[in-house]
N, C-alpha and C positions, 0 to 999 in steps of 0.2 A: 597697408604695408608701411613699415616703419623706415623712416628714409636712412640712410645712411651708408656706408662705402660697401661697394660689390668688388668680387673678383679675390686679386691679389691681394688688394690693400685690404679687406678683410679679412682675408685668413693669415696675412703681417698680424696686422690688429688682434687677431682671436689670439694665436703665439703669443704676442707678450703679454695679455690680460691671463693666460695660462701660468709665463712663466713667474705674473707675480701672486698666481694662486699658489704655487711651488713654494714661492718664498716665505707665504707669507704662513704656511703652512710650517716649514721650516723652523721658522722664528717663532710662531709664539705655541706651537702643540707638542709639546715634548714625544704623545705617544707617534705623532707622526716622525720625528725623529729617530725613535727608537726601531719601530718598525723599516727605516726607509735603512737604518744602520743593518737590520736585520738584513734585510733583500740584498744589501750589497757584500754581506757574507755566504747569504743561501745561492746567491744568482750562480759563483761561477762552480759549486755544488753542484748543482739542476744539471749544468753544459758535462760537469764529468762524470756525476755520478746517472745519467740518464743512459739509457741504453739503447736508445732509438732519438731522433730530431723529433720525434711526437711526445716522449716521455719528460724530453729536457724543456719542452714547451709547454706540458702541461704543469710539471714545476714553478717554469719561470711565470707563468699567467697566473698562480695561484697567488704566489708573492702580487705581485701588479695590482689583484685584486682588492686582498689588504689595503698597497696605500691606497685607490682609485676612494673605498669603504671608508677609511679613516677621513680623507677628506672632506667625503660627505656628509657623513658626523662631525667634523669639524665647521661646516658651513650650517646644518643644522643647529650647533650648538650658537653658532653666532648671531644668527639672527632669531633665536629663542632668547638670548641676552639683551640682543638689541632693543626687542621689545618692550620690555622690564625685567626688574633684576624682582620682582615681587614674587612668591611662591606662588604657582599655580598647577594645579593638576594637569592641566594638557601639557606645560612647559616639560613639566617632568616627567612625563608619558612620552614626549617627543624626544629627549634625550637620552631616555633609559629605549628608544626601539633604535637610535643611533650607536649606542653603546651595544646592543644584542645583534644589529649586524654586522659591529667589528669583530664582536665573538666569533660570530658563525663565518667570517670570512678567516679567520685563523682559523678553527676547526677543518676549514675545507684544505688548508695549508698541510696541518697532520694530516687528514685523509690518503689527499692526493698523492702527499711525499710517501707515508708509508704503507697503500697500496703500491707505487713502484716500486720503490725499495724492501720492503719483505715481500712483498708476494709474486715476483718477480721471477 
């Protein structure tokens, strides 16, 4: 087992090593930008245009999911770079199924919003 702080002081710990995943996500991924500006337009959407507390949540989690996805292709991306900046087939295999899960987490965005919303 790896030593280090239990309890409180690790989940202090886990929060700020979070919130400078946030940041640093912020700072240098523009699409995480773009999407996080998206959520903060679609969010208060979801709460009025939902017509049940399960509709406006399935909204808002779809959003969530995006950034959670972006991130992960984002940390993907970095330590693919990290590695070398050399072209390689797997580099660019790992990248492009980071990029096709942001896809399919926006697709699930349309889905979700416009099952609710037309089919309603």
């Amino acid at each position: 087992m790896k030593p280090g702080k239990t309890g409180i002081a690790r989940i202090i710990d886990a929060g700020g090593y979070s919130m400078q995943g946030f940041a640093a996500a912020f700072k240098h991924e523009a699409a995480f930008r773009e999407e996080l500006f998206l959520c903060i337009v679609l969010l208060p959407l979801a709460i009025w245009l939902g017509d049940s507390g399960l509709e406006s949540a399935l909204m808002i989690a779809s959003l969530f999911i995006v950034l959670i996805v972006e991130i992960l292709n984002s940390a993907i991306e970095a330590v693919v770079d990290r590695v070398g900046s050399e072209m390689h087939e797997l580099s660019g295999r790992a990248k492009d199924m980071g990029s096709a899960a942001v896809f399919l987490a926006l697709s699930n965005v349309v889905v979700v919003w416009g099952l609710i919303l037309f089919f309603n």
